[in-house]
C-alpha positions as YAML, in Angstrom:
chain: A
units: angstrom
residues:
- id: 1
  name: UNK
  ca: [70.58, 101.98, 99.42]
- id: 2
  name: UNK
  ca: [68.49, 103.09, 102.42]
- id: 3
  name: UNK
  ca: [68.85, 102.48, 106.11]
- id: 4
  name: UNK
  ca: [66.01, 99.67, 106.03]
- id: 5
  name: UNK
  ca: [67.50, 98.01, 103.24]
- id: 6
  name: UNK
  ca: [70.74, 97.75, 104.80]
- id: 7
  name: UNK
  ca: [69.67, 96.63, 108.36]
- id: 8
  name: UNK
  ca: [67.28, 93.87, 106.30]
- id: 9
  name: UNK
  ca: [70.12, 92.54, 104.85]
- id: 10
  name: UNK
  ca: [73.62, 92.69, 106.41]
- id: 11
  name: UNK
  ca: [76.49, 91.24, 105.07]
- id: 12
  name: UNK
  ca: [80.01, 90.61, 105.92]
- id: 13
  name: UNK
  ca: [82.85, 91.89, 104.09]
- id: 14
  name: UNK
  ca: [86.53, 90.73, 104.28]
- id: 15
  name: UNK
  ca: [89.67, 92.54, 103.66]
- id: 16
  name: UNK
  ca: [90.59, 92.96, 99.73]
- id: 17
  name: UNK
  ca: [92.30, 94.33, 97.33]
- id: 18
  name: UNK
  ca: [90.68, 96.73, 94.67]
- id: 19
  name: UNK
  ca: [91.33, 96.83, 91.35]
- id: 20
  name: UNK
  ca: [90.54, 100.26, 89.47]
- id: 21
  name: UNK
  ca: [87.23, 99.36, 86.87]
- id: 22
  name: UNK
  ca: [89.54, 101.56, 83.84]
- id: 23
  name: UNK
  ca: [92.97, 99.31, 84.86]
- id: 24
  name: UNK
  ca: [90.63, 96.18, 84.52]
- id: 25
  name: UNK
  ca: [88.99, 97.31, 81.17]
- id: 26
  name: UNK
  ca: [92.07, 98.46, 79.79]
- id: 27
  name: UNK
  ca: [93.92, 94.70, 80.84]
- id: 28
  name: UNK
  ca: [90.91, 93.61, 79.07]
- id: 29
  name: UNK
  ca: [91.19, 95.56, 75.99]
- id: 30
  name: UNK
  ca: [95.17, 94.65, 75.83]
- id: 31
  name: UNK
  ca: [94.38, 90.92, 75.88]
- id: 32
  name: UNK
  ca: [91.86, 90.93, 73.31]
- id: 33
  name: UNK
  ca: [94.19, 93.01, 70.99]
- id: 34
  name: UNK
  ca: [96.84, 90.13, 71.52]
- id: 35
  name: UNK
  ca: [94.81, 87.69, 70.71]
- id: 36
  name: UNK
  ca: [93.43, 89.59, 67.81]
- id: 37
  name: UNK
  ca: [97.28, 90.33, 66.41]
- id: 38
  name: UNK
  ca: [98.50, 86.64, 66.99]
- id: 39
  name: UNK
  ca: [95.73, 85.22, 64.87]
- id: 40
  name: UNK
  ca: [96.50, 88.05, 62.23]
- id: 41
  name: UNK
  ca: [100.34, 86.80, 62.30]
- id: 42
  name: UNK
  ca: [99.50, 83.46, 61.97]
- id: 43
  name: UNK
  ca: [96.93, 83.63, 58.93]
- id: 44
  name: UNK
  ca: [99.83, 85.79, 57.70]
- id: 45
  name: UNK
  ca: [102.54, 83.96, 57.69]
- id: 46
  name: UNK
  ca: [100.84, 81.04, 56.05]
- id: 47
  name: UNK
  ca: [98.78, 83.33, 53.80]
- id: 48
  name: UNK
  ca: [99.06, 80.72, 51.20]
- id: 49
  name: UNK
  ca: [97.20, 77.76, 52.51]
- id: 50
  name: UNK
  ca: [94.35, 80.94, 52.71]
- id: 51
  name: UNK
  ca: [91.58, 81.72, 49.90]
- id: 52
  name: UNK
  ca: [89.99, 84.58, 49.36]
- id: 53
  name: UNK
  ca: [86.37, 83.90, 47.13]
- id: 54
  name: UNK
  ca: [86.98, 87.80, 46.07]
- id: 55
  name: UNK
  ca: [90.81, 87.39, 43.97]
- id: 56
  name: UNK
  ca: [91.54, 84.20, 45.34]
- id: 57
  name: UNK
  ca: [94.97, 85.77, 47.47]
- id: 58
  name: UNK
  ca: [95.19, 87.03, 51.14]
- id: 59
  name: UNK
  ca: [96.86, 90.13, 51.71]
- id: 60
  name: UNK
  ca: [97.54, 91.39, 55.29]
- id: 61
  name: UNK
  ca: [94.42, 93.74, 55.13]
- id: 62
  name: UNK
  ca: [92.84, 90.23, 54.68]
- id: 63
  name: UNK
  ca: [94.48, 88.78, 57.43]
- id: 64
  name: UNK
  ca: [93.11, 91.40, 59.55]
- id: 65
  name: UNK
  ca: [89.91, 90.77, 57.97]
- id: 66
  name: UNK
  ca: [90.13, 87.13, 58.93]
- id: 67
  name: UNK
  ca: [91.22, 87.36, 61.98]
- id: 68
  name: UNK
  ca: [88.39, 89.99, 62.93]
- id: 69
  name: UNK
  ca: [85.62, 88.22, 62.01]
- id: 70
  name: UNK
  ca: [86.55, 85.04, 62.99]
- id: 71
  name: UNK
  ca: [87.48, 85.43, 66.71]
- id: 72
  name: UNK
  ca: [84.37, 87.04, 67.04]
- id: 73
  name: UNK
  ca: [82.50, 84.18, 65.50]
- id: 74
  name: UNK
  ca: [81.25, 86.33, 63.04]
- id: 75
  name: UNK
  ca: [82.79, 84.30, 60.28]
- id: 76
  name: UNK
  ca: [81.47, 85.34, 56.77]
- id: 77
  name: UNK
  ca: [83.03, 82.34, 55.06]
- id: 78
  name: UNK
  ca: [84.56, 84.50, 52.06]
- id: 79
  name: UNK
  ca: [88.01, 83.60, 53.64]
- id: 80
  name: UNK
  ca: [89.02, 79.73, 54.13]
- id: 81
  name: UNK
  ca: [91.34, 77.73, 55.16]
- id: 82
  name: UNK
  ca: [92.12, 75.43, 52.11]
- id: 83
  name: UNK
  ca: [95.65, 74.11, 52.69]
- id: 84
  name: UNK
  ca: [96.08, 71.09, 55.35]
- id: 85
  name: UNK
  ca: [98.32, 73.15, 57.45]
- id: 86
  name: UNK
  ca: [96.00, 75.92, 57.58]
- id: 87
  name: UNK
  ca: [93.03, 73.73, 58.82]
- id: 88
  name: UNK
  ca: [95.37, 72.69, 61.39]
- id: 89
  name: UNK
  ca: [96.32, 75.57, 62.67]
- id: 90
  name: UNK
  ca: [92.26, 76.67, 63.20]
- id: 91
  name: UNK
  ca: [91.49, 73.64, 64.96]
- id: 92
  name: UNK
  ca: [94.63, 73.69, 67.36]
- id: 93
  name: UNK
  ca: [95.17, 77.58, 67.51]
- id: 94
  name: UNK
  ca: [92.49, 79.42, 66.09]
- id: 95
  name: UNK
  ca: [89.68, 78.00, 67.84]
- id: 96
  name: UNK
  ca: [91.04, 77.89, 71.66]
- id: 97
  name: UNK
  ca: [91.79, 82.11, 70.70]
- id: 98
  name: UNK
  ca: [88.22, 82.19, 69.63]
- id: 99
  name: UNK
  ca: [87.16, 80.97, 72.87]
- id: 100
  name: UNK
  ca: [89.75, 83.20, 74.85]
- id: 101
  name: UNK
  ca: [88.23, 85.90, 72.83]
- id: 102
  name: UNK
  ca: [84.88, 85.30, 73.82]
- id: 103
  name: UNK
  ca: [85.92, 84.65, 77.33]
- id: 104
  name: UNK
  ca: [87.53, 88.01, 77.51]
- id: 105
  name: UNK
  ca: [84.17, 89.80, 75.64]
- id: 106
  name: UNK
  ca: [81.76, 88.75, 78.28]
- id: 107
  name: UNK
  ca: [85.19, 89.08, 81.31]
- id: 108
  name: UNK
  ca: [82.75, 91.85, 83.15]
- id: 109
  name: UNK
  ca: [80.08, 89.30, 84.05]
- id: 110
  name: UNK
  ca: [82.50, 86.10, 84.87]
- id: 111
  name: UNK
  ca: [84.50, 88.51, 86.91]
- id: 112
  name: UNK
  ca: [81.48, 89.65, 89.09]
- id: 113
  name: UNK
  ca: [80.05, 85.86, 89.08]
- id: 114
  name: UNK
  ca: [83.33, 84.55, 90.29]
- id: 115
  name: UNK
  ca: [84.40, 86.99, 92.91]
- id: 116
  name: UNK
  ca: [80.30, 86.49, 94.12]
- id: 117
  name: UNK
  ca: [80.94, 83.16, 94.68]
- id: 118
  name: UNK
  ca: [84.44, 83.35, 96.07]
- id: 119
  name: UNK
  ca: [83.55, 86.20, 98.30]
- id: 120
  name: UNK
  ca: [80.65, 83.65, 99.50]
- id: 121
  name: UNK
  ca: [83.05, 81.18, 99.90]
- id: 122
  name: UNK
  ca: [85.66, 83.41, 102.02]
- id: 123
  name: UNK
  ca: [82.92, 84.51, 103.86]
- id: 124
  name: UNK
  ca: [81.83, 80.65, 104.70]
- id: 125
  name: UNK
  ca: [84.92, 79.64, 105.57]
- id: 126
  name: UNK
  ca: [85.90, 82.75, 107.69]
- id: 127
  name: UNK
  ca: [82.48, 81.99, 109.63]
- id: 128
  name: UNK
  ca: [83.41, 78.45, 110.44]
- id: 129
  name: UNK
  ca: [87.07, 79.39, 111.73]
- id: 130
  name: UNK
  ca: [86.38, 82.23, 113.60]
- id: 131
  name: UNK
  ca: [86.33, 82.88, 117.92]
- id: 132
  name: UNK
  ca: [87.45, 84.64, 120.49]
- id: 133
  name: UNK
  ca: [87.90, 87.51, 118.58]
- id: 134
  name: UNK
  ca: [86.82, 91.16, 119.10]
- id: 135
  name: UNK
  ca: [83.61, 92.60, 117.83]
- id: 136
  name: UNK
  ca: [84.28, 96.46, 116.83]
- id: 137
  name: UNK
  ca: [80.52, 97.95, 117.15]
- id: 138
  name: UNK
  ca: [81.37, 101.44, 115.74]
- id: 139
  name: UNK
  ca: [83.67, 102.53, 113.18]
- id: 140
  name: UNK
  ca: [83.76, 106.37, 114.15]
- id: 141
  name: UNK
  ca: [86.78, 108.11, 115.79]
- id: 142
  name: UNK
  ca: [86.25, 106.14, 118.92]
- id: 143
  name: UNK
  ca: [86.05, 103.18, 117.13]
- id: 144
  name: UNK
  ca: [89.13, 103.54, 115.27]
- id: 145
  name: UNK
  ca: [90.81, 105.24, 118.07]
- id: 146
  name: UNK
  ca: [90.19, 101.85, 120.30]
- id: 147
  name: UNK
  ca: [91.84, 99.77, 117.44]
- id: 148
  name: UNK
  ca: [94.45, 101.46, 116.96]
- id: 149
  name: UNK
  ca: [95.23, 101.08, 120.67]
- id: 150
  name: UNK
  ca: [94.35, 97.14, 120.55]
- id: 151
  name: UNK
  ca: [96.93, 96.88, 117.53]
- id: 152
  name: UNK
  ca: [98.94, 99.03, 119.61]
- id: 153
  name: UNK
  ca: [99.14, 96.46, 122.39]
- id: 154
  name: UNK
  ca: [99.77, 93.41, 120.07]
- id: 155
  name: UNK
  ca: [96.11, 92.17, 119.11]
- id: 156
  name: UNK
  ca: [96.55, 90.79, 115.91]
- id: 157
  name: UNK
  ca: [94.24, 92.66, 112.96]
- id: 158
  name: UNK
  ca: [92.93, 89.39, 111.66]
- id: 159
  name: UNK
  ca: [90.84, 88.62, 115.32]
- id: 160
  name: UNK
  ca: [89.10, 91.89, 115.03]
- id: 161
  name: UNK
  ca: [85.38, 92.38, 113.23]
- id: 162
  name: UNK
  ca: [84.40, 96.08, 112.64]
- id: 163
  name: UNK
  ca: [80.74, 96.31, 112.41]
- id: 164
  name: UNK
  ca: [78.98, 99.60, 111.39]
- id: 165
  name: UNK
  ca: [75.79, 100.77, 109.20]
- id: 166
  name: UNK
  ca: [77.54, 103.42, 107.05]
- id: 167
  name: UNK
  ca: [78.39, 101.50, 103.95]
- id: 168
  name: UNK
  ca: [81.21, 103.90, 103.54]
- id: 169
  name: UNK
  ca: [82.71, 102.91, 107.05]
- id: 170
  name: UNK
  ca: [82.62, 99.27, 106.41]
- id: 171
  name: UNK
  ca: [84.47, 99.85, 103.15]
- id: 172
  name: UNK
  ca: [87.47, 101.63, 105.06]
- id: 173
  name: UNK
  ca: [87.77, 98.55, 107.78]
- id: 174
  name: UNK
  ca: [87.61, 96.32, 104.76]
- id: 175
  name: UNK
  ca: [90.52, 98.39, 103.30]
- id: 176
  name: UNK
  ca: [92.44, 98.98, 106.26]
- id: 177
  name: UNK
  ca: [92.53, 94.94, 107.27]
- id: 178
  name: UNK
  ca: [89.78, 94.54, 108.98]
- id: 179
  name: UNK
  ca: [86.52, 92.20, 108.56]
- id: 180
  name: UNK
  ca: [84.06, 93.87, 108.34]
- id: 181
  name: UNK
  ca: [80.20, 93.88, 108.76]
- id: 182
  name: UNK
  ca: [77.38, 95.87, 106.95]
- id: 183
  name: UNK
  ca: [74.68, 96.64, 109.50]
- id: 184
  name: UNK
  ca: [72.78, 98.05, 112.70]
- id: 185
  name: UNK
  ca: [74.06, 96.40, 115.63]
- id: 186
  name: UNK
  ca: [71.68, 96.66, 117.85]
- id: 187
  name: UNK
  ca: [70.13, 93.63, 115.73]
- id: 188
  name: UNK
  ca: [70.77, 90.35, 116.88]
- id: 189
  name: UNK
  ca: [71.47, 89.00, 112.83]
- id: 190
  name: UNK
  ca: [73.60, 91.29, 112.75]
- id: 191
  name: UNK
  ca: [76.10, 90.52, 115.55]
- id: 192
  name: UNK
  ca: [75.53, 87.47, 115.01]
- id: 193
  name: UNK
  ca: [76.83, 87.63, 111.31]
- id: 194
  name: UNK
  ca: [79.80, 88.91, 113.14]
- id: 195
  name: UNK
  ca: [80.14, 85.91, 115.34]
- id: 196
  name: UNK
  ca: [79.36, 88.17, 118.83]
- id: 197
  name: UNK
  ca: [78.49, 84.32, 120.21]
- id: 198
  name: UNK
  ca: [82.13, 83.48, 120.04]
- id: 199
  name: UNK
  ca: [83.79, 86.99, 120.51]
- id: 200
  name: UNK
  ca: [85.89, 87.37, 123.77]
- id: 201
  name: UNK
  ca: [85.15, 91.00, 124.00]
- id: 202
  name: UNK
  ca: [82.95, 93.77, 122.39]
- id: 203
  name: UNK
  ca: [83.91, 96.87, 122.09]
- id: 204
  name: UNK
  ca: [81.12, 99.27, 121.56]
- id: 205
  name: UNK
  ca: [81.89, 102.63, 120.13]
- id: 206
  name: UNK
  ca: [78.85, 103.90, 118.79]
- id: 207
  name: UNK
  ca: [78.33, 107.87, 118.67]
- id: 208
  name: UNK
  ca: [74.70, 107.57, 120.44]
- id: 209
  name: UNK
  ca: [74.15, 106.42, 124.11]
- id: 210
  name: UNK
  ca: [71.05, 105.31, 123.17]
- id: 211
  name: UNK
  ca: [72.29, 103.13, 120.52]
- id: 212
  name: UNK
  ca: [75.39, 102.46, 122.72]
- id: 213
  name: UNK
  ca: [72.60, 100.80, 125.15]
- id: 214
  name: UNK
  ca: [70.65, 99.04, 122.88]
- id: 215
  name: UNK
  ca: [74.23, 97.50, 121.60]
- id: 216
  name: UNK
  ca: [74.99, 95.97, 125.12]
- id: 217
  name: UNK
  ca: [71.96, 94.71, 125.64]
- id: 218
  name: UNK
  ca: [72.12, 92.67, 122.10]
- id: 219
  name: UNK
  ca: [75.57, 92.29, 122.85]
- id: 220
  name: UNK
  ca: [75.23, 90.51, 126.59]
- id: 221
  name: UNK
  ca: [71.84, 88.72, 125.19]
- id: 222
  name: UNK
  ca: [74.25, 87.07, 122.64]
- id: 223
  name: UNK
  ca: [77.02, 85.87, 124.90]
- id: 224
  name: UNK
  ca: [76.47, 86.12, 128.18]
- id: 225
  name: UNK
  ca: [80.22, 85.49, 129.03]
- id: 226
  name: UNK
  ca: [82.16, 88.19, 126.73]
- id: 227
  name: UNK
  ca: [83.63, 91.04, 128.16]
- id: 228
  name: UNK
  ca: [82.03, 94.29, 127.03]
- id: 229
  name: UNK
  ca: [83.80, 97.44, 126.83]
- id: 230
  name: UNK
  ca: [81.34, 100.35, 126.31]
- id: 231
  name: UNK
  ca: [81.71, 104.21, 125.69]
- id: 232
  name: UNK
  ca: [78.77, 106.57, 126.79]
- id: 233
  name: UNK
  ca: [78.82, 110.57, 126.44]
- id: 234
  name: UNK
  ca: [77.31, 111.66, 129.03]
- id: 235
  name: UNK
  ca: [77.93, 110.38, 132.83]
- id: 236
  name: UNK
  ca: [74.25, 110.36, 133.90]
- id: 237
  name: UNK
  ca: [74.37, 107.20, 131.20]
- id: 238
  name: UNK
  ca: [77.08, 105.02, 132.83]
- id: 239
  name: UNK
  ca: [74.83, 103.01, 135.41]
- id: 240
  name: UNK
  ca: [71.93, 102.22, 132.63]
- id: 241
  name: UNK
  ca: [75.22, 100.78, 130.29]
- id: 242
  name: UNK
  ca: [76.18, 98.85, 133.23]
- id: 243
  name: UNK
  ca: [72.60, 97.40, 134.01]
- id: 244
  name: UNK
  ca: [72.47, 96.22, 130.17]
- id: 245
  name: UNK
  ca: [75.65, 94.22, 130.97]
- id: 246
  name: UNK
  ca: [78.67, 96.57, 129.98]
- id: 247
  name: UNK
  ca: [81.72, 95.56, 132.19]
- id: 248
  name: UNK
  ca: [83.32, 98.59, 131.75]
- id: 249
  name: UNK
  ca: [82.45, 102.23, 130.64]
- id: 250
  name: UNK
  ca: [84.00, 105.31, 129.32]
- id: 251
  name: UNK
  ca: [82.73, 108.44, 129.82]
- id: 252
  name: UNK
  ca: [83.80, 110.05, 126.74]
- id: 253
  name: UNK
  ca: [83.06, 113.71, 127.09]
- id: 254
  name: UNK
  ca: [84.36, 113.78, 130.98]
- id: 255
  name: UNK
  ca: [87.63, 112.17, 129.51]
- id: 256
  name: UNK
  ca: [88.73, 114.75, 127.33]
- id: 257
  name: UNK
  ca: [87.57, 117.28, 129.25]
- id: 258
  name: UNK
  ca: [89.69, 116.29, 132.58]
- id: 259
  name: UNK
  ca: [92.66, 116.17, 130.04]
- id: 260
  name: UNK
  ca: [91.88, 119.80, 129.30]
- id: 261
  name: UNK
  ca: [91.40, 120.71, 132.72]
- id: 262
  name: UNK
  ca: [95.27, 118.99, 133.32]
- id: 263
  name: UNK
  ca: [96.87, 120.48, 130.48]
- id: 264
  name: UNK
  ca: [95.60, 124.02, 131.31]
- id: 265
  name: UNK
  ca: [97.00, 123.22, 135.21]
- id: 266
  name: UNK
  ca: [99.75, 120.90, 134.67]
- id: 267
  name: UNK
  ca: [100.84, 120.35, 131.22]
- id: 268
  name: UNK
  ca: [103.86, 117.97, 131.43]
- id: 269
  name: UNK
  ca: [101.66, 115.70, 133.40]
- id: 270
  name: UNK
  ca: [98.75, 116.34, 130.35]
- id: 271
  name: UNK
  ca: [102.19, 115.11, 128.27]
- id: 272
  name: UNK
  ca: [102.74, 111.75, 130.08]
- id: 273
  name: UNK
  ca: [98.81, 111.12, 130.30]
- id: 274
  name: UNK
  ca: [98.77, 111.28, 126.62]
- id: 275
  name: UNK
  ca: [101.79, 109.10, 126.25]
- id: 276
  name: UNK
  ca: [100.56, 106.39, 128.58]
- id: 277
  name: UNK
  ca: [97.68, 106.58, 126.40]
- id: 278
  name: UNK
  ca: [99.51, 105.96, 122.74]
- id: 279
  name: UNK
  ca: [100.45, 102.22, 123.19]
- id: 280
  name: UNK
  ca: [103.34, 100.83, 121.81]
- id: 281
  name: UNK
  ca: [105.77, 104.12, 122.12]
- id: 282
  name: UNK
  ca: [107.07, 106.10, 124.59]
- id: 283
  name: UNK
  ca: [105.23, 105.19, 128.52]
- id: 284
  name: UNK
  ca: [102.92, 102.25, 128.28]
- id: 285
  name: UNK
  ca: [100.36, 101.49, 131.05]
- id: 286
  name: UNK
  ca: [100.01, 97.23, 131.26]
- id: 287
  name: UNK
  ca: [98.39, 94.35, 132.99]
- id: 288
  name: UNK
  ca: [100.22, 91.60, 133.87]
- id: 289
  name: UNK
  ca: [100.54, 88.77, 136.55]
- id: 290
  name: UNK
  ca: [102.61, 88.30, 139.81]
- id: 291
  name: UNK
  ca: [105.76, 86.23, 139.08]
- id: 292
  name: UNK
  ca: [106.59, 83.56, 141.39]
- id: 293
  name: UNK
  ca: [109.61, 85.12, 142.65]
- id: 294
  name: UNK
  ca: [107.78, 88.71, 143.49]
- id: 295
  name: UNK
  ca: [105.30, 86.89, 145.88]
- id: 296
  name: UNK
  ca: [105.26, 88.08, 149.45]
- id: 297
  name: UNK
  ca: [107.30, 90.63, 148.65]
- id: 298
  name: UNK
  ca: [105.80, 94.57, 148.58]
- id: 299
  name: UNK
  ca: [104.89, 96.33, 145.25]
- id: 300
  name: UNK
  ca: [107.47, 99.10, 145.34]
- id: 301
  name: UNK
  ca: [109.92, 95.82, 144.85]
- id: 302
  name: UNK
  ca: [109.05, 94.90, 141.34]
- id: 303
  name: UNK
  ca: [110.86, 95.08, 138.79]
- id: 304
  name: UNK
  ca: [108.95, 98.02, 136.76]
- id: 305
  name: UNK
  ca: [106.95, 101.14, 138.37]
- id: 306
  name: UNK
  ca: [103.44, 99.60, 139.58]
- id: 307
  name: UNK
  ca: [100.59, 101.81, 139.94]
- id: 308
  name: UNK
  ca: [98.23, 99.45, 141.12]
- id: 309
  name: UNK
  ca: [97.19, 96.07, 142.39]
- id: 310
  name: UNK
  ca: [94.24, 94.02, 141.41]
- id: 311
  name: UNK
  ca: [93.26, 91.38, 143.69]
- id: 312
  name: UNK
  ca: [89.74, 89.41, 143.60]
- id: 313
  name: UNK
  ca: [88.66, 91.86, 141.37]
- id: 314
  name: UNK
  ca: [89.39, 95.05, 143.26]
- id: 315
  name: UNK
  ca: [91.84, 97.58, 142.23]
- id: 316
  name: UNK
  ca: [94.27, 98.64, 145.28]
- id: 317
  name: UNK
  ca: [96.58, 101.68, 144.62]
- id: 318
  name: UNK
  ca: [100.18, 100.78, 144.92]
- id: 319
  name: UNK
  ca: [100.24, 102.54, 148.17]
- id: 320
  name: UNK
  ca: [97.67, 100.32, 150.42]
- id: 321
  name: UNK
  ca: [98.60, 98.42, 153.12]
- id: 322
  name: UNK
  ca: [97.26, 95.60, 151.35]
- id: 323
  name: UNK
  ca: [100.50, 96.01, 148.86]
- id: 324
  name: UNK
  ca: [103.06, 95.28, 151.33]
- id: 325
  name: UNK
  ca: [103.32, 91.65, 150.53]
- id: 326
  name: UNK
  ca: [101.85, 90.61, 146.91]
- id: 327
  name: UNK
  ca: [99.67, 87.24, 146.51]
- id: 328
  name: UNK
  ca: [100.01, 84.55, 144.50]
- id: 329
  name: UNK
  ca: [96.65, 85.13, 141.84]
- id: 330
  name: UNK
  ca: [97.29, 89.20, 142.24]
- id: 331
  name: UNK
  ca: [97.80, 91.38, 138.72]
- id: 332
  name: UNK
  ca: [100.06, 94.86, 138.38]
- id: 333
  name: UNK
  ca: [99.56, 97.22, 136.77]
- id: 334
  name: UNK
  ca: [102.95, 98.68, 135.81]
- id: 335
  name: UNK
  ca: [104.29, 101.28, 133.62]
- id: 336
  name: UNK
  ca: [107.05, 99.82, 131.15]
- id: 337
  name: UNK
  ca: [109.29, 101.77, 128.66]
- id: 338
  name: UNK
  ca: [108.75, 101.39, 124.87]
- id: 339
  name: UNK
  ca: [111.49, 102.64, 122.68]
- id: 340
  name: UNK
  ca: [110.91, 104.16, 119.18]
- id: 341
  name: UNK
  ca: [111.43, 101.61, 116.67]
- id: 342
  name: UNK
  ca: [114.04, 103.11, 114.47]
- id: 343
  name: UNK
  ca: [116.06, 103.71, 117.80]
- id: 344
  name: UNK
  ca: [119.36, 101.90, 117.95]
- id: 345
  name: UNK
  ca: [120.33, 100.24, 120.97]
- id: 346
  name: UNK
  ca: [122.60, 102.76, 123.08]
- id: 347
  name: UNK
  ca: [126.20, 101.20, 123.22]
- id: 348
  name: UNK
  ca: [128.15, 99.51, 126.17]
- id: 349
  name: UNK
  ca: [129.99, 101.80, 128.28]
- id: 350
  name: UNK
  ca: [133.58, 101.48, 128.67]
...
């Protein structure tokens, strides 16, 4: 499948479970084999209301015979029921294991019809329920690297919608949890297969500023009101994401290389950076809101270590004189403590 083909037609793809093609042949194969040896028992054990045109007597070879050619619908007629009972037992057992027979034969294309249409169906109804999720656009190591911080920080899996072009990329998402879309987002079907017009942020991740660009733009064209997290290489790049409507950007490549530059200088401080950057363990770096009882009152007073204020927007360090006496409407950003956890609480002194 080439590039063209995939960007012509993009599709969405939910999380699944996979079922090995030789496990699902060989259930297959064990079925039909049960069916086959039930119908042999039964012709069998009433071998008498049976007549074979050759000697007139069914032996088990015959029942084998039987059973062979008629759950296949082959049915040669040289073998017939005769007896009442017999007749019976075809309409009421025979012929329903006939049909499960058949039903089994042809399994490969009823499987791929019915998971078509329930896929379809999934898809439809996952369309019609979903919002204010986050759109993914990137499934490389920044891309995954970025979830596994939002699932770090308690964003549930289920509100976030991977989308990528690399068939291979939206198979992992798809496998890991996630929904995930088949496609070039910088194309407006595209996002918009992955409800972007209802997403509350979009994260873009893609390995190209270029494409990284031509993402926001798509992106902020789509909904002009989502926030838009974006990730650029090189600096020189930053204003044009901004212009296209990013909110925030990442310089990637000056990033990691002022974490090199502090671990070669100062490399317990490298340590904590790094900590404060895995959430959910360890040092955690968090937004919250001013409590009503912490209003007027400076930010070294809080309860946890604050590193900031944000007020109308604007990010104050914790030591500005604007931070002697906290605002009702002001967010902290504070450092909290997040123990391992397999660690037991420590017990009560005394």
């Amino acid at each position: 499948m080439g590039t063209e083909e995939v960007t012509r037609r993009p599709r969405v793809q939910l999380p699944h479970r996979t079922t090995r093609p030789l496990r699902a042949v060989a259930k297959r194969v064990a079925v039909a084999t049960a069916l086959l040896f039930l119908v042999v028992l039964v012709v069998a054990l009433d071998a008498d209301g049976y007549r074979d045109s050759h000697d007139g007597k069914v032996s088990l070879l015959d029942a084998f015979y039987y059973a062979t050619v008629t759950v296949s619908t082959t049915g040669y007629g040289d073998i017939t029921p005769v007896s009442p009972a017999a007749r019976l037992i075809n309409i009421v057992f025979i012929t329903p294991v006939r049909v499960l027979f058949l039903i089994v034969l042809v399994g490969t294309t009823l499987e791929v019809l019915a998971e078509r249409t329930r896929e379809d169906w999934r898809v439809a109804r996952w369309r019609s329920r979903v919002h204010d999720h986050i759109v993914v656009a990137g499934y490389g190591t920044k891309g995954r690297s970025a979830i596994k911080t939002l699932l770090g920080t308690g964003v549930d899996r289920a509100s976030i919608v991977v989308v990528d072009p690399d068939p291979r990329m939206v198979a992992d998402a798809a496998e890991a949890g996630f929904v995930g879309v088949l496609g070039d987002a910088t194309r407006s079907d595209v996002l918009g297969r992955a409800g972007v017009r209802r997403a509350r942020q979009v994260v873009v991740a893609s390995a190209r500023d270029d494409t990284a660009v031509l993402i926001t733009l798509t992106a902020r064209q789509l909904n002009p009101t989502a926030v838009i997290q974006a990730a650029v290489r090189e600096a020189e790049n930053v204003p044009l994401l901004r212009q296209s409507g990013a909110d925030n950007v990442i310089t990637s490549s000056e990033a990691a290389g002022r974490l090199l530059g502090m671990s070669a200088s100062h490399p317990h401080v490298s340590a904590v950076l790094e900590d404060l950057l895995e959430q959910g363990s360890g040092l955690d770096l968090t937004e919250r809101e001013v409590r009503p009882e912490e209003v007027g009152r400076p930010v070294t007073a809080v309860g946890q270590p604050a590193v900031a204020v944000v007020r109308d927007g604007v990010t104050l360090p914790y030591d500005h004189a604007a931070c002697s006496a906290l605002a009702p409407g002001d967010r902290l950003i504070v450092v909290r403590s997040t123990p391992p956890r397999d660690a037991e609480p420590a017990a009560p002194e005394g």
